[in-house]
Wavefront OBJ file of the C-alpha trace (Angstrom):
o trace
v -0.346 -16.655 -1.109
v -3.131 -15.293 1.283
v -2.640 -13.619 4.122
v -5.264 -12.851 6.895
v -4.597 -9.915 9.472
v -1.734 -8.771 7.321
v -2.350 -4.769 7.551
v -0.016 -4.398 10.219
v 2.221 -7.249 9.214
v 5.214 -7.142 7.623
v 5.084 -10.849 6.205
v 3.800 -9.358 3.108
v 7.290 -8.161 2.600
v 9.236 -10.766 3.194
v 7.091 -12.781 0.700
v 7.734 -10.356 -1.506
v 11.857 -10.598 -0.803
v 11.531 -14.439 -1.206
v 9.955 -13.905 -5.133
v 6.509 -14.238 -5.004
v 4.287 -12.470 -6.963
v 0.828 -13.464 -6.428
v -0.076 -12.387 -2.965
v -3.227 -11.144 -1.147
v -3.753 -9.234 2.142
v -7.120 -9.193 3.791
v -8.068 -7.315 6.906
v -10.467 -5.966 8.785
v -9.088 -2.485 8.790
v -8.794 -0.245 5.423
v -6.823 2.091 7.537
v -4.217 -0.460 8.078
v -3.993 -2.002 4.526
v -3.846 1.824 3.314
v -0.805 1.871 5.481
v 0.992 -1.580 3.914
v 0.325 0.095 0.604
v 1.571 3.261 1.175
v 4.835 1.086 2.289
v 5.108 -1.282 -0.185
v 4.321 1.377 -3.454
v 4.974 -0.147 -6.489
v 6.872 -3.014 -5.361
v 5.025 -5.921 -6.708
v 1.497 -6.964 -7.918
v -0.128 -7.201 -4.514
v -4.206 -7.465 -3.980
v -5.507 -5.847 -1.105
v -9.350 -6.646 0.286
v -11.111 -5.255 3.079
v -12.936 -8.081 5.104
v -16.036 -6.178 5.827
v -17.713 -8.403 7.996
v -16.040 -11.436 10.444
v -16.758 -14.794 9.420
l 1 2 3 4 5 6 7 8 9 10 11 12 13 14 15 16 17 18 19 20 21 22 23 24 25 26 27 28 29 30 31 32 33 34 35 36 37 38 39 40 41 42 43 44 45 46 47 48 49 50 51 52 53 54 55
């Protein structure tokens, strides 16, 4: 499952509630994933990337 803008979103969680396991967040911001990874800890196998440049 990919999700785009998901820094600041908490659909990342409530994917994670419903059982899945293989989810990725992109955004724009590193500050903001920091922050959904700081909330989520150690909660499930989650891949974070940066999107360093629009496309």
């Amino acid at each position: 499952m990919l999700e785009v803008g998901g820094g600041a979103s908490a659909l990342v969680d409530g994917l994670l509630d419903r059982g899945y396991t293989d989810v990725t967040v992109v955004d724009l911001s590193e500050r903001a994933l920091a922050e959904v990874r700081e909330r989520l800890g150690a909660r499930a196998s989650v891949t974070f990337r940066e999107l360093l440049r629009p496309v």
